[in-house]
FIDRENMAR-153966 format. One line per field, with one value per atom (N, C-alpha, C): residue number from 1; residue in one letter; atom name; x, z, y. Coordinates in steps of 0.1 Angstrom, whole numbers. Layout:
N
pos <- c(NUM, ...) .
code <- c(a, ...) .
site <- c(CA, ...) .
px <- c(X, ...) .
pz <- c(Z, ...) .
py <- c(Y, ...) .
! end
This chain:
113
pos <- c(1, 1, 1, 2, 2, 2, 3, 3, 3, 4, 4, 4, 5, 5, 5, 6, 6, 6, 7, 7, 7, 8, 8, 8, 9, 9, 9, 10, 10, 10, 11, 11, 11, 12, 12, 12, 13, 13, 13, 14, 14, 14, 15, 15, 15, 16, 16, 16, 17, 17, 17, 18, 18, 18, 19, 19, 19, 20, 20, 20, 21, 21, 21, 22, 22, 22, 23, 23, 23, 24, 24, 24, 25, 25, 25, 26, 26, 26, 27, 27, 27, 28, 28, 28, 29, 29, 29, 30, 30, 30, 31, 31, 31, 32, 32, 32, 33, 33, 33, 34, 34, 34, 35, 35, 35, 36, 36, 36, 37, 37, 37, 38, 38, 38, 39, 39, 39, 40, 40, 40, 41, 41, 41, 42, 42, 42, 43, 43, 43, 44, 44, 44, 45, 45, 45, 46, 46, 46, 47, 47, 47, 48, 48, 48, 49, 49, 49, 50, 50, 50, 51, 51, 51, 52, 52, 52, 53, 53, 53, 54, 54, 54, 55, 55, 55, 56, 56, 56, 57, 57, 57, 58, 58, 58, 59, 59, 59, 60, 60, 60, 61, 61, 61, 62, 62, 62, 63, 63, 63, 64, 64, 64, 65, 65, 65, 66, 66, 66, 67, 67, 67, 68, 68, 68, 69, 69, 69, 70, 70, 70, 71, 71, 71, 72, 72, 72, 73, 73, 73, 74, 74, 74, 75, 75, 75, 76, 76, 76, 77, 77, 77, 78, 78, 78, 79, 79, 79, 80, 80, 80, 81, 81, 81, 82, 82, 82, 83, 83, 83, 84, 84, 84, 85, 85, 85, 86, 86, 86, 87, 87, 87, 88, 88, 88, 89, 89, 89, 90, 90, 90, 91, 91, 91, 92, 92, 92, 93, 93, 93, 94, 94, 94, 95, 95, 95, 96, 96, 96, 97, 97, 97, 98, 98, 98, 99, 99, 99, 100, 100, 100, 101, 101, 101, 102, 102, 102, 103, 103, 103, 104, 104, 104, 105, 105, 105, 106, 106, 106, 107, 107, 107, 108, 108, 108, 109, 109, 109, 110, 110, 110, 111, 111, 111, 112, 112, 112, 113, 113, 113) .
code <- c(x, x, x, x, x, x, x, x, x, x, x, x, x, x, x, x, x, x, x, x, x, x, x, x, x, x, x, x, x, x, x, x, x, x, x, x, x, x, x, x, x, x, x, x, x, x, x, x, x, x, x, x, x, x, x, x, x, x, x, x, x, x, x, x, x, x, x, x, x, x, x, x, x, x, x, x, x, x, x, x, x, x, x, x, x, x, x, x, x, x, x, x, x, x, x, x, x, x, x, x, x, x, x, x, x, x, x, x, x, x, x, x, x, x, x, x, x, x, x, x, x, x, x, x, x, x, x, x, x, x, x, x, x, x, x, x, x, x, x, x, x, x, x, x, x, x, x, x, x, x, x, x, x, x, x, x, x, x, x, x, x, x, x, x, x, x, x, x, x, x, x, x, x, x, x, x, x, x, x, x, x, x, x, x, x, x, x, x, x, x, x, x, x, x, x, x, x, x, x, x, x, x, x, x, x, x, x, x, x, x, x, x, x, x, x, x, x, x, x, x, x, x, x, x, x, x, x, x, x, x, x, x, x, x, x, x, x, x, x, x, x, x, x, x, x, x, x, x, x, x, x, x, x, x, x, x, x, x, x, x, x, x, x, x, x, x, x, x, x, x, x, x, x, x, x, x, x, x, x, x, x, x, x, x, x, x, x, x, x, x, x, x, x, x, x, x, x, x, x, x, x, x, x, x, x, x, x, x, x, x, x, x, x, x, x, x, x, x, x, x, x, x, x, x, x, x, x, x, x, x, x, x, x, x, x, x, x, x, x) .
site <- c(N, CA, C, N, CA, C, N, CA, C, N, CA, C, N, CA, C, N, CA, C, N, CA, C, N, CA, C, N, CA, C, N, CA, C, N, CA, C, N, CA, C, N, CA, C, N, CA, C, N, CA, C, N, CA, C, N, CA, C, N, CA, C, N, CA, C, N, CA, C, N, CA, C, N, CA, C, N, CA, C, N, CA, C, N, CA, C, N, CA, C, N, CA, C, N, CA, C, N, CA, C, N, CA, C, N, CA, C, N, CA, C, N, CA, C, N, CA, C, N, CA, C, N, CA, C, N, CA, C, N, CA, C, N, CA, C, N, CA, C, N, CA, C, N, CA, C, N, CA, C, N, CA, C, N, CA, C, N, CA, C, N, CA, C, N, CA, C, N, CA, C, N, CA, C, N, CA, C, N, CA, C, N, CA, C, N, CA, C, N, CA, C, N, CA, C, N, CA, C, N, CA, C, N, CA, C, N, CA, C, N, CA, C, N, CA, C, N, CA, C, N, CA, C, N, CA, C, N, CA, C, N, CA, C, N, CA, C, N, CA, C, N, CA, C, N, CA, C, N, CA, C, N, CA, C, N, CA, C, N, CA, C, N, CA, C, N, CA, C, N, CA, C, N, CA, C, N, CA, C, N, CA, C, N, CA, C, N, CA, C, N, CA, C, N, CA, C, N, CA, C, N, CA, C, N, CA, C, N, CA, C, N, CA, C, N, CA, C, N, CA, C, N, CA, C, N, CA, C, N, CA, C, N, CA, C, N, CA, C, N, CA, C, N, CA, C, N, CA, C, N, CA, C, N, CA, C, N, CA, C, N, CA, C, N, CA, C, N, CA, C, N, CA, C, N, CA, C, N, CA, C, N, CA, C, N, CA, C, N, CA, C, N, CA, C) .
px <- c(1325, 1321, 1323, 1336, 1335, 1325, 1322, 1310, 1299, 1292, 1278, 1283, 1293, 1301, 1295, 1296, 1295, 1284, 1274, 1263, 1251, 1259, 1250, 1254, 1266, 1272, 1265, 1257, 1254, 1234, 1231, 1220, 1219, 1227, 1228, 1227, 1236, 1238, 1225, 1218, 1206, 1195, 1197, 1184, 1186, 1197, 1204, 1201, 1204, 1200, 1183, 1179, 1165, 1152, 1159, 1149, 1146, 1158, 1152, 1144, 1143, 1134, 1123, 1117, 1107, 1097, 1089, 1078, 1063, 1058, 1044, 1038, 1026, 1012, 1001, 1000, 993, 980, 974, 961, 953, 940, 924, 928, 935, 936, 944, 958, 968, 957, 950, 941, 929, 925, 915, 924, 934, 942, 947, 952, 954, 943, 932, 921, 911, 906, 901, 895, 905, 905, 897, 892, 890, 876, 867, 857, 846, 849, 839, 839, 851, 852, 844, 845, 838, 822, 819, 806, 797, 805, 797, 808, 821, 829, 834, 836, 847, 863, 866, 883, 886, 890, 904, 913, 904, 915, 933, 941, 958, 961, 955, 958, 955, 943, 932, 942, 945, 957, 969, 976, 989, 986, 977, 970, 970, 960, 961, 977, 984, 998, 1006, 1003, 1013, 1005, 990, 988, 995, 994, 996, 1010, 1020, 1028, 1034, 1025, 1026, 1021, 1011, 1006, 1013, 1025, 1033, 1033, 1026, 1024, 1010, 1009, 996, 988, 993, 989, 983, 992, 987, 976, 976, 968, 952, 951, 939, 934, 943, 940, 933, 941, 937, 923, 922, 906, 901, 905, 885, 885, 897, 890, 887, 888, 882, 865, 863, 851, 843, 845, 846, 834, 847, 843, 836, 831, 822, 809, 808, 795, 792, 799, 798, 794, 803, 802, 786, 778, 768, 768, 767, 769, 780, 791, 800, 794, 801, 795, 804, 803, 809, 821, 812, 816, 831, 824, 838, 849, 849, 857, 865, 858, 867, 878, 869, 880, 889, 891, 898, 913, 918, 934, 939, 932, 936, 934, 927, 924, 936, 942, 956, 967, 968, 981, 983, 974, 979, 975, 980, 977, 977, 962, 964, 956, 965, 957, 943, 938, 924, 913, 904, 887, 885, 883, 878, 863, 858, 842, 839, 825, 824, 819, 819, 819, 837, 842, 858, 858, 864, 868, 886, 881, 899, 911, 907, 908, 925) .
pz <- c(1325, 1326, 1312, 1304, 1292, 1285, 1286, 1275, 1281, 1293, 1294, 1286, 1286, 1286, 1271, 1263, 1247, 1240, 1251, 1249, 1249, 1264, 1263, 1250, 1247, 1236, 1228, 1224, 1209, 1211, 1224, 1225, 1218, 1227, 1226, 1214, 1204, 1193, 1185, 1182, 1180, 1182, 1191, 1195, 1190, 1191, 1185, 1170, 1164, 1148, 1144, 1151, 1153, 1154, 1163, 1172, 1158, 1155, 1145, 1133, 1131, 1120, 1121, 1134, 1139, 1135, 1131, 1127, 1135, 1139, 1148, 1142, 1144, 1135, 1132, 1117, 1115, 1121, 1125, 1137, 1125, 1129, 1128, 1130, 1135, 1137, 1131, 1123, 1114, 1099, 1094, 1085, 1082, 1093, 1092, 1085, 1095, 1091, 1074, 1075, 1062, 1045, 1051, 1045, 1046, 1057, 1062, 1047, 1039, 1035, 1018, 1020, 1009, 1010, 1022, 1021, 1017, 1012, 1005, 990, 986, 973, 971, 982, 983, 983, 988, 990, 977, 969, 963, 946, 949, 935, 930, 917, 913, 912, 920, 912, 927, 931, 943, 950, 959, 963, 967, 958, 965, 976, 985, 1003, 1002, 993, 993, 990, 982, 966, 975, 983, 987, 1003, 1012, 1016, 1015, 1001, 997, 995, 988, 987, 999, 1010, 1022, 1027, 1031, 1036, 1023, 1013, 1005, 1006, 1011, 1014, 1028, 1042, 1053, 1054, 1047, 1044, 1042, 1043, 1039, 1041, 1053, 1060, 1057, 1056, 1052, 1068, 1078, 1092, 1089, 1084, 1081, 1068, 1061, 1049, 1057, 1062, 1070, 1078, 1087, 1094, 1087, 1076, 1070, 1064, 1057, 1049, 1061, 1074, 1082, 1091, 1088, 1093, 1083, 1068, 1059, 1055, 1059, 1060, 1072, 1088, 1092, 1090, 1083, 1082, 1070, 1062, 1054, 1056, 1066, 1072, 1081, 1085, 1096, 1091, 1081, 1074, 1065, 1065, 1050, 1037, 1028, 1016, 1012, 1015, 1007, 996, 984, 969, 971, 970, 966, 955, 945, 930, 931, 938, 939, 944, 953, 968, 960, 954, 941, 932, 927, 919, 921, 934, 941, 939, 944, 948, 928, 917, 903, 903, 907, 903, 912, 922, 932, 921, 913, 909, 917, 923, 932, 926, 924, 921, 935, 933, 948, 942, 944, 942, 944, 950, 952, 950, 954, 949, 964, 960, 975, 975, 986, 983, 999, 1006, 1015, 1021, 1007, 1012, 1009, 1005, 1007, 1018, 1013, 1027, 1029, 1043, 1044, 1051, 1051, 1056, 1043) .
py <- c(804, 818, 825, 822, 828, 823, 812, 808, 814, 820, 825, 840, 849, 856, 862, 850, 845, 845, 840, 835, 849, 859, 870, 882, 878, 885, 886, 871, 868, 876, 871, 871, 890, 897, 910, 917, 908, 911, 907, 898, 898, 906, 911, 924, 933, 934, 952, 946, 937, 936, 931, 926, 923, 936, 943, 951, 964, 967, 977, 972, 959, 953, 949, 949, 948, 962, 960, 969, 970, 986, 981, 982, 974, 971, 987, 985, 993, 995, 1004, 1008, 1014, 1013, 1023, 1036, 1041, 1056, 1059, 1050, 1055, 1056, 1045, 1045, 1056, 1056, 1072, 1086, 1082, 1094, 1097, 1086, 1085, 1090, 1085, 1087, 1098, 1102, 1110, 1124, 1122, 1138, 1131, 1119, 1114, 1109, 1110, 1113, 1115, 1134, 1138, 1136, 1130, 1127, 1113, 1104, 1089, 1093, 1102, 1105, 1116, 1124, 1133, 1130, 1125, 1124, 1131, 1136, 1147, 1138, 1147, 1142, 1142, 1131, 1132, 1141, 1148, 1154, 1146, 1159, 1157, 1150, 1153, 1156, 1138, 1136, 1123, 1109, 1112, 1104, 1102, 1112, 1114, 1101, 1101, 1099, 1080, 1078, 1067, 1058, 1066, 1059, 1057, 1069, 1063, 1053, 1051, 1036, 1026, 1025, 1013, 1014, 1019, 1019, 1013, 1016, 1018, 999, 991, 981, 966, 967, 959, 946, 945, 929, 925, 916, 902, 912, 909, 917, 932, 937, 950, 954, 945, 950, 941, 933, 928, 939, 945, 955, 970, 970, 985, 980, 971, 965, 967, 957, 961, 974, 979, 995, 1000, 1001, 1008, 1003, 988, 983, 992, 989, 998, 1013, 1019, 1031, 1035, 1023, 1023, 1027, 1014, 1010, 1024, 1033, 1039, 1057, 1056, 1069, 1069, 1076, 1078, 1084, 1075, 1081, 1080, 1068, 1066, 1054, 1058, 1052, 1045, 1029, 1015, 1020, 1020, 1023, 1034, 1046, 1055, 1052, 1043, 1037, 1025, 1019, 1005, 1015, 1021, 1031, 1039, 1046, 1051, 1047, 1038, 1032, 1037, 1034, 1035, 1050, 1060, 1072, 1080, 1069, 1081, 1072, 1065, 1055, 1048, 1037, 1028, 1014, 1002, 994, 986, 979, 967, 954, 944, 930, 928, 934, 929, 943, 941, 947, 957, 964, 975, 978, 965, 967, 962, 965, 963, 947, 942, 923, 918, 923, 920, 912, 898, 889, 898, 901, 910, 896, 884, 873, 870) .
! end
């Protein structure tokens, strides 16, 4: 009996240290959000809106898993394809014009793989 006793102890104790380090997967609708205000700048240019830039860094932030950065690429593919008049060219340059550095190319043939 003390050893099941032990056993639920330990199990118990693993959750409680586990459970807060578990993270939920970034969504399509966190991404929009995040972007949303960045738009008209993808589509007509000028300078970045703040809201746009501020925007950009909490996804590259929010991004942190191999999981999550797959996810944020094909909803920004996505909403490429879906929006009209977003410029390729603007949209590459973007993540460097908010101060964001990211390993890879922001283009609508991106393998997000």
């Amino acid at each position: 009996m003390a050893g099941l006793k032990l056993i639920c102890g330990l199990v118990l104790l693993c959750m409680l240290v586990v459970e807060p380090m578990a993270t939920t997967a970034l969504t399509c609708g966190q991404v929009a959000s995040q972007t949303a205000s960045c738009i008209r700048y993808l589509q007509r240019g000028g300078n970045p809106p703040v809201t746009c830039c501020n925007g950009v860094r909490n996804l590259n932030r929010q991004a942190r898993t191999t999981r999550d950065r797959q996810t944020a690429c094909r909803c920004l593919q996505t909403a490429a394809r879906t929006i009209s008049g977003i410029n390729a060219k603007l949209a590459a340059g973007l993540p460097a014009k908010c101060g964001v550095k990211i390993p890879y190319k922001i283009s609508p043939s991106t393998n997000c793989n």
